[in-house]
C-alpha positions, 0 to 999 in steps of 0.5 A: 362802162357797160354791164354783161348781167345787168339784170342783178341791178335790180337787186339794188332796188331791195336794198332799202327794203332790207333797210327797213326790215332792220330797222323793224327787228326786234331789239334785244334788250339793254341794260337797265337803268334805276333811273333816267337820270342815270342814263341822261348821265352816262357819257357817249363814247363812240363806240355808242355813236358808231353803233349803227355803223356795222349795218351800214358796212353790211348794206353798202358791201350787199350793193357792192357784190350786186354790181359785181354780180352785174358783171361791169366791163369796159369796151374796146380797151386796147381793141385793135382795128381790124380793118382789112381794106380792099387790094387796088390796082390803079391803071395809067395810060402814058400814051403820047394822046395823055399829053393833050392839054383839054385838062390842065395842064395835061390830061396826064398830070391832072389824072396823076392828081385826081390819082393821089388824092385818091391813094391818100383817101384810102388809108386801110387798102393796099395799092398799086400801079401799072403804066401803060402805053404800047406795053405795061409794067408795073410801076409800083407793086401792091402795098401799104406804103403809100408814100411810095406809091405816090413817088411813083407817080411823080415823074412826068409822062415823057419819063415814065414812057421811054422805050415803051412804044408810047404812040400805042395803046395796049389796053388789053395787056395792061388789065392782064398785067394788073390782075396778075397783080391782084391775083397775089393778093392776101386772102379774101381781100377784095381786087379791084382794078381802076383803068385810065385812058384816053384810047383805044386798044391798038397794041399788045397780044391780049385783048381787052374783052378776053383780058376782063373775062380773066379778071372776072374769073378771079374776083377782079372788078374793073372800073373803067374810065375815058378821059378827054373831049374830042380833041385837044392841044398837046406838044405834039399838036392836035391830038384827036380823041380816038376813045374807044367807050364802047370797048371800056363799057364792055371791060366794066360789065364783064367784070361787075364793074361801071364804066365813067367818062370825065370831060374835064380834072373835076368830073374825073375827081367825082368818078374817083370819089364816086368809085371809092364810095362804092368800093367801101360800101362792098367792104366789112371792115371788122373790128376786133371787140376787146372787154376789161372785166371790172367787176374786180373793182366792186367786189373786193370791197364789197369783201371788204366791208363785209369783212370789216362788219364782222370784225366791229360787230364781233369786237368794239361794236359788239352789242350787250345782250 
């Protein structure tokens, strides 16, 4: 419990000063006795035992009505959290290089991996995929259903490429597919763009560089991420990696963005953990700060008491002048 005008506190600090200045009152006079013998022989009733009870109601209804003043209050009752998150488009390359078997088991599968983990890590954002190849289509739309997401990622890479070119890479039209994607977002969300590849751009009819500098117009940052050593085994037999950093670096800095290189699935977890850090680091996540006055609670029978006081000393408890 927290008090909104805690200063009224202090009043209580009185209360036993008020005490001691009842105590030291002038008394009025009683009733006289002949004797003291007469006095010892009168039996206490209780309304003479209970005849300091009206200053006792009267004191703890004045520190009741100081705590009220004080105004208590409960935080956060009922308080929903605001938390607006960021929108993320994560960018899948599904070319025919993605099979290569320096990751385990496929440079595909263990980006599919590190990939939903990360989805799983980010409770409060909506998400997104593309997939790409020679072309790129947008697998799963912005959304906070996640599970959805992560079904999207499930079939393997010979599934998810079929008719789409799968020995190109259109890195260029996958950037522009994602931040048209993003440019839907809500508000002022922040856009984010994290691409995957393994290759350099060789298909498609927008170019990285020009792609990115759409994205930075919008707001859009784009990580960027090459994966795989310098060559690898796959299906289709050795498989070179023909990853073009420099271009990926370019994308990355146009838009405010980094750019990483994972030479195996655990360096490619650190740059998804290492993204997410960053991203959260950028983003407020307000929280909307509800209050439950309850001052009710003390002044009511501060009331009470007081009112109850008035009836004793008026009535049983009256004092004989």
């Amino acid at each position: 419990m927290t008090f909104a005008a805690p200063f009224w506190l202090i009043g209580l600090l009185l209360v036993p000063l008020f005490v001691l200045a009842l105590r030291r009152r002038a008394r009025p006079p009683g009733p006289a006795y002949p004797v003291a013998s007469d006095a010892a022989a009168m039996a206490r009733t209780w309304a003479v035992r209970l005849r300091g009870l009206p200053v006792a109601l009267r004191l703890a209804a004045l520190a009741l009505a100081l705590v009220a003043m004080a105004r208590p209050q409960r935080p956060d009752v009922d308080a929903t959290r605001g938390a607006e998150g960021i929108d993320i488009v994560l960018v899948l390359d599904a070319s025919s290089s993605m099979t290569a078997a320096d990751f385990f088991p496929t440079r595909y599968e263990a980006a599919k991996d590190v990939a939903a983990e990360f989805i799983r890590g980010r409770r409060d954002d909506r998400i997104g995929l593309v997939v790409f190849a020679g072309e790129a289509f947008t697998a799963a739309p912005l959304t906070l259903d996640h599970d959805f997401v992560l079904r999207t990622l499930r079939p393997s890479l010979t599934e998810v490429t079929a008719g789409m070119m799968a020995g190109n890479t259109a890195i260029g039209t996958a950037i522009a597919t994602a931040t048209a994607r993003l440019r839907d977002g809500e508000g002022e969300r922040g856009r984010v763009v994290v691409l995957l590849t393994d290759g350099e751009n060789n298909a498609g009819a927008i170019d990285p560089q020009t792609a990115a500098e759409a994205a930075a117009a919008l707001g859009v940052r784009v990580y960027t991420i090459g994966v795989g050593t310098r060559a690898g085994l796959s299906p289709l037999g050795f498989i070179s990696n023909g990853l073009d950093e420099q271009t990926l670096q370019e994308v990355a800095t146009i838009t405010g963005a980094q750019y990483f290189r994972a030479d195996d699935a655990e360096a490619l977890r650190s740059i998804y953990d290492e993204i997410s850090r960053l991203e959260t680091s950028r983003i407020e996540t307000p929280v909307d700060r509800n209050v439950e006055e309850r001052y009710a609670l003390f002044l009511w029978p501060a009331l009470f008491l007081l009112a109850l006081d008035v009836l004793l000393a008026t009535t049983r408890l009256r004092r004989v002048p």
